[in-house]
N, CA and C atoms as an extended XYZ file, in Angstrom:
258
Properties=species:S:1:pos:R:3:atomname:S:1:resname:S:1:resid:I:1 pbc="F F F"
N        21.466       50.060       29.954 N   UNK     1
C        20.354       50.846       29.453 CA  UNK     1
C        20.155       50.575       27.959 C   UNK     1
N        21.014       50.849       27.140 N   UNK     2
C        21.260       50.716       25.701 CA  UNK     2
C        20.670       49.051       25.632 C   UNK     2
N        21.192       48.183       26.691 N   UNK     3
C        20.926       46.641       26.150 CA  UNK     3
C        19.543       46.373       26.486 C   UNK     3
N        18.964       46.690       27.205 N   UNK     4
C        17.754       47.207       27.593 CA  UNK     4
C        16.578       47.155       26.738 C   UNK     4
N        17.118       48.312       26.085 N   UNK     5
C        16.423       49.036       24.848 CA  UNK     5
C        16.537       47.877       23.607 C   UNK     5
N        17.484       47.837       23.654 N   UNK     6
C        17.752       46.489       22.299 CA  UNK     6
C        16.945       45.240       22.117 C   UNK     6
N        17.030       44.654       23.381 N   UNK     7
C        16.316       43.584       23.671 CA  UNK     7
C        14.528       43.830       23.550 C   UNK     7
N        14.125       45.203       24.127 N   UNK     8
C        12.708       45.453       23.473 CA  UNK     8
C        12.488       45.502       22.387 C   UNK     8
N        13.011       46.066       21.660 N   UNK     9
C        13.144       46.325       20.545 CA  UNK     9
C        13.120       44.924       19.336 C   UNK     9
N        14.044       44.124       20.041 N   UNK    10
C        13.861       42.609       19.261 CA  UNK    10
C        12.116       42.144       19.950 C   UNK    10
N        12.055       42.510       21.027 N   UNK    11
C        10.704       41.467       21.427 CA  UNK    11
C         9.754       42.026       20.879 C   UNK    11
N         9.396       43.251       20.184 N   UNK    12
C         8.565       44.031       19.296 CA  UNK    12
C         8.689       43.917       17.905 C   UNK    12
N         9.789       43.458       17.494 N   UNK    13
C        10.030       42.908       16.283 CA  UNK    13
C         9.418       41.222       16.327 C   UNK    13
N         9.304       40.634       17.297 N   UNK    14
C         9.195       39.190       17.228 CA  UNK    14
C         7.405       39.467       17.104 C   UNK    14
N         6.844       40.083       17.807 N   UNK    15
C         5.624       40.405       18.193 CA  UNK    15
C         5.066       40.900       16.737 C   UNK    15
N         5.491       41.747       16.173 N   UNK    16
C         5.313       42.211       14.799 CA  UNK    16
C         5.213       40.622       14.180 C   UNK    16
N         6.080       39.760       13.592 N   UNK    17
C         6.309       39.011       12.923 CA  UNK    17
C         5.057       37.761       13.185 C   UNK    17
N         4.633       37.532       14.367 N   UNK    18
C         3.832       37.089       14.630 CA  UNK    18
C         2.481       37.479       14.453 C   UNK    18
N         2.209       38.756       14.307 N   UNK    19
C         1.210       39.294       14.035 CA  UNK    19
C         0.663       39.317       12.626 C   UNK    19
N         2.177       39.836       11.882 N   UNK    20
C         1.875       39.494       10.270 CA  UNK    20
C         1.577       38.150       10.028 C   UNK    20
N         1.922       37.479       10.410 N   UNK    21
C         2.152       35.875       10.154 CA  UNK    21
C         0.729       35.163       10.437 C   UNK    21
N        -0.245       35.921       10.937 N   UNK    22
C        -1.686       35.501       11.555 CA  UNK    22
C        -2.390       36.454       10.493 C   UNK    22
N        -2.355       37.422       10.282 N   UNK    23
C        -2.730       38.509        9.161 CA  UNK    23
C        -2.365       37.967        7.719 C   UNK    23
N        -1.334       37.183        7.748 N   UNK    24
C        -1.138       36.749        6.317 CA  UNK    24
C        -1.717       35.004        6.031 C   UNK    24
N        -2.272       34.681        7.311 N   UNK    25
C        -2.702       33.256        7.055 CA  UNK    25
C        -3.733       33.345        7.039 C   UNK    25
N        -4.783       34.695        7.588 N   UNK    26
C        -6.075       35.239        7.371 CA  UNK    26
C        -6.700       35.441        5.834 C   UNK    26
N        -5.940       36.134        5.582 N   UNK    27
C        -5.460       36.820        4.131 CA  UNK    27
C        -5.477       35.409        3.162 C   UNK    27
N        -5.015       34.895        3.286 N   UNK    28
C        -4.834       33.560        2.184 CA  UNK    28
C        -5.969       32.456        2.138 C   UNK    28
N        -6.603       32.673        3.546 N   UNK    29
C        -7.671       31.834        3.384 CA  UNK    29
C        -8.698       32.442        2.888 C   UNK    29
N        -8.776       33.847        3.305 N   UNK    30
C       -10.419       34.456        2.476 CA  UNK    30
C        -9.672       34.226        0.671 C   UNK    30
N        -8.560       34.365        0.275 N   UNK    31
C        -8.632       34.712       -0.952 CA  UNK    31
C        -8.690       33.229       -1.494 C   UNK    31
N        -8.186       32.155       -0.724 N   UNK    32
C        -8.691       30.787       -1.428 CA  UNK    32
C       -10.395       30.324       -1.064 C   UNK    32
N       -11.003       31.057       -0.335 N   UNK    33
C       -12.591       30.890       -0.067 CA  UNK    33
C       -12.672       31.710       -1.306 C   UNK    33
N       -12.513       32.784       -1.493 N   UNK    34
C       -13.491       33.666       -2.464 CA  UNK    34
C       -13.262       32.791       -3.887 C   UNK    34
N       -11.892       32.674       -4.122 N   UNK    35
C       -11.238       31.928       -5.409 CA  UNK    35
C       -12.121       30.106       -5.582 C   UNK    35
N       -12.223       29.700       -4.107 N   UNK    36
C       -13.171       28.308       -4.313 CA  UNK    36
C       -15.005       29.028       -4.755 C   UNK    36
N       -15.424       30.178       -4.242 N   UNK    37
C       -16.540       30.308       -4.404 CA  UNK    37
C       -16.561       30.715       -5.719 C   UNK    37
N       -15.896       31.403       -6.792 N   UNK    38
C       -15.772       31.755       -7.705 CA  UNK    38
C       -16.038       30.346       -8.648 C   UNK    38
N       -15.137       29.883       -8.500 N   UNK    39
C       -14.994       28.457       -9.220 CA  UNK    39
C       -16.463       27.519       -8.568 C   UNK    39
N       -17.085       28.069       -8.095 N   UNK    40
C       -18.139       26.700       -7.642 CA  UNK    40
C       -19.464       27.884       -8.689 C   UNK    40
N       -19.398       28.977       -8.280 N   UNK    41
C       -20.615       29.591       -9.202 CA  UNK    41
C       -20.271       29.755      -10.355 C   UNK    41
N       -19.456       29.894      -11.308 N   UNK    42
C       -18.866       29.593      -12.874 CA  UNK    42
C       -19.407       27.978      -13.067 C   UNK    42
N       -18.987       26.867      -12.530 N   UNK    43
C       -19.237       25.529      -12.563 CA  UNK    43
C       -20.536       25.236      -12.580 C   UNK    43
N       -21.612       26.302      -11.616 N   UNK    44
C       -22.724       26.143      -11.824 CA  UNK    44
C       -23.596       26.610      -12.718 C   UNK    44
N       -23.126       27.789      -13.372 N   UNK    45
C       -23.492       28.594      -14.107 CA  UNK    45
C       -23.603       27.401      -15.763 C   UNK    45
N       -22.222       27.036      -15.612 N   UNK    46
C       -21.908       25.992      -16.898 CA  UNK    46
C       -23.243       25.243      -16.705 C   UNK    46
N       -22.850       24.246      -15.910 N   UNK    47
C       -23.910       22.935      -15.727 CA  UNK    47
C       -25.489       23.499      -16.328 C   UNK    47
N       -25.973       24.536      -15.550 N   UNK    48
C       -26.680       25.009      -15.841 CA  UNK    48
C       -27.643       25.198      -17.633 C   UNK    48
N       -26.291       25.803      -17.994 N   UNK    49
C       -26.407       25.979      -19.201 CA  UNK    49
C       -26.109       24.745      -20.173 C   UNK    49
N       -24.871       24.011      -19.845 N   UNK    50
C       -25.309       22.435      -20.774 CA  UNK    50
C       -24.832       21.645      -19.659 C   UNK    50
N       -26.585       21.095      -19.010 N   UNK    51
C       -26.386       19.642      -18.129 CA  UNK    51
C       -26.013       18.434      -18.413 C   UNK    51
N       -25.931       18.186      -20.015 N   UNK    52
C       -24.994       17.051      -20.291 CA  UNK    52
C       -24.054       16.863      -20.241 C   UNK    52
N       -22.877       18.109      -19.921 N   UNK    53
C       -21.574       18.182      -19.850 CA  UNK    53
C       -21.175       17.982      -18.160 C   UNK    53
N       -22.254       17.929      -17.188 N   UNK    54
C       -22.064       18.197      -15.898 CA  UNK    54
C       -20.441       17.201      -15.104 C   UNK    54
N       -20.379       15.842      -15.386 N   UNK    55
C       -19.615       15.312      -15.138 CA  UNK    55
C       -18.336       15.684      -15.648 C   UNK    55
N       -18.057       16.514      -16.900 N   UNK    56
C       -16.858       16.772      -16.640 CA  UNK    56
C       -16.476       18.220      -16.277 C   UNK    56
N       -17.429       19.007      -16.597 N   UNK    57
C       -17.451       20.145      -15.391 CA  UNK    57
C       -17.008       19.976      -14.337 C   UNK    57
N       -17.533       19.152      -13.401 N   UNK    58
C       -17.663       18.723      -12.083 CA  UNK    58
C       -16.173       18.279      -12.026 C   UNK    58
N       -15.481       17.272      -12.653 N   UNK    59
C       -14.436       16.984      -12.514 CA  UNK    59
C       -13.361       18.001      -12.701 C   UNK    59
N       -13.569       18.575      -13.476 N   UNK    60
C       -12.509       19.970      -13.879 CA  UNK    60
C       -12.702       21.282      -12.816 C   UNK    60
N       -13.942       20.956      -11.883 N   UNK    61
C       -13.795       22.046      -10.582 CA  UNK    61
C       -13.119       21.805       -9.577 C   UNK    61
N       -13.373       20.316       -9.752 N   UNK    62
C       -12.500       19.761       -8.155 CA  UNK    62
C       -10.653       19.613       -8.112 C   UNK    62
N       -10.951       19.590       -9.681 N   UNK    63
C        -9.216       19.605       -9.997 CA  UNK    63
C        -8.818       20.830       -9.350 C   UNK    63
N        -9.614       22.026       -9.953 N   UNK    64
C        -9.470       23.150       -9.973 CA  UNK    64
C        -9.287       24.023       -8.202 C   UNK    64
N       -10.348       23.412       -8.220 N   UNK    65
C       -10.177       23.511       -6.165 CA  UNK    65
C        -9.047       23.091       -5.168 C   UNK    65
N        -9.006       21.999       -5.856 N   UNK    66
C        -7.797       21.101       -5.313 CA  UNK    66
C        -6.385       22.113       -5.648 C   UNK    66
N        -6.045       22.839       -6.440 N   UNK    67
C        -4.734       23.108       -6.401 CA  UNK    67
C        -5.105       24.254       -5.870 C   UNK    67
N        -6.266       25.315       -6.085 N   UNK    68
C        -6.214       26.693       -4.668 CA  UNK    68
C        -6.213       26.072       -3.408 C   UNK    68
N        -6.647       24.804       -3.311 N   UNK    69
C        -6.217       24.947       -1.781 CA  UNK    69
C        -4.700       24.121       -1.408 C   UNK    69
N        -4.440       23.525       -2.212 N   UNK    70
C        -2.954       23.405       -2.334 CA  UNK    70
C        -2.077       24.913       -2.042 C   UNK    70
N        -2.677       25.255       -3.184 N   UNK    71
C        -1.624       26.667       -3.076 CA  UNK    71
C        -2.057       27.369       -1.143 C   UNK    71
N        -3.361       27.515       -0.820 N   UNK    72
C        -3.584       28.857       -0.016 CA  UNK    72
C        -3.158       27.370        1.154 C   UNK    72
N        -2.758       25.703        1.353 N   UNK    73
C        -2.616       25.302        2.706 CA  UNK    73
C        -0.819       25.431        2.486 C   UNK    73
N        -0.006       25.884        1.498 N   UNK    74
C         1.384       26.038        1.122 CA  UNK    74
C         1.424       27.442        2.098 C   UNK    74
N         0.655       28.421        1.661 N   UNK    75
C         0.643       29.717        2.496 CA  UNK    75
C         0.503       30.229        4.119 C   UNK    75
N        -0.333       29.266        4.151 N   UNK    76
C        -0.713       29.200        5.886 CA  UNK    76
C         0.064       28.693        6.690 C   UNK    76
N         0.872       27.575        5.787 N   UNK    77
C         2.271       26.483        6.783 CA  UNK    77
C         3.170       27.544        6.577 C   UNK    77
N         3.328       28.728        5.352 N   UNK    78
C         4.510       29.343        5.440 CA  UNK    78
C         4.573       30.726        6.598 C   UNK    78
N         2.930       31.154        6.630 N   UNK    79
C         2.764       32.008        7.551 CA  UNK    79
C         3.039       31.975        8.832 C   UNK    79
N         2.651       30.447        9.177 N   UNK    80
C         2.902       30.028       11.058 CA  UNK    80
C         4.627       29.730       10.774 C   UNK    80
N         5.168       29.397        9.469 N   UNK    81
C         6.387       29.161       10.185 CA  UNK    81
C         7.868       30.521       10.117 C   UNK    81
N         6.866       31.572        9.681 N   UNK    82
C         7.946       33.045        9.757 CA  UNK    82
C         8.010       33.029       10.932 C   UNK    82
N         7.430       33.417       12.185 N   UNK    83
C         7.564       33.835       13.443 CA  UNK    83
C         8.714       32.590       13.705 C   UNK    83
N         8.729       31.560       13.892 N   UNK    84
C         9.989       30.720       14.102 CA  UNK    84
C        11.409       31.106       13.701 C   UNK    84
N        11.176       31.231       12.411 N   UNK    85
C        12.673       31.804       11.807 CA  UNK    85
C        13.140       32.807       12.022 C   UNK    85
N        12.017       34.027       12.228 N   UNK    86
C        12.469       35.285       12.295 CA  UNK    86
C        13.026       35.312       13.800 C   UNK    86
């Protein structure tokens, strides 16, 4: 009975972990969308205001993009791989 109980108890814990782990890879992608949209309307805003500078604007967004999504595709591999470990 007791072992029973135990063993649910882990499969509700595994179930949990999996759940966060989809909730937290959700989570990381809206905040690297909002963080890329941020950085694309600032960039435009610049250009805007001095179009002679556009090329290195442009280059300094994509840098800039490039490491949020570095960072938020670091988050998503770490999210799918909790449920494994746990």
């Amino acid at each position: 009975m007791l072992l029973e109980l135990l063993f649910m108890l882990l499969d509700l814990g595994k179930g949990g972990a999996v759940m966060g782990a989809g909730i937290g890879a959700g989570l990381v992608a809206l905040g690297a969308g909002v963080g890329i949209g941020q950085i694309g309307g600032r960039a435009m805003e610049a250009i805007g205001r001095q179009p002679e500078a556009s090329g290195k604007i442009q280059s300094v967004m994509i840098v800039a993009a490039a490491l949020i999504e570095g960072v938020a595709l670091f988050g998503v591999v770490l999210c799918f791989i909790i449920p494994f470990v746990y």
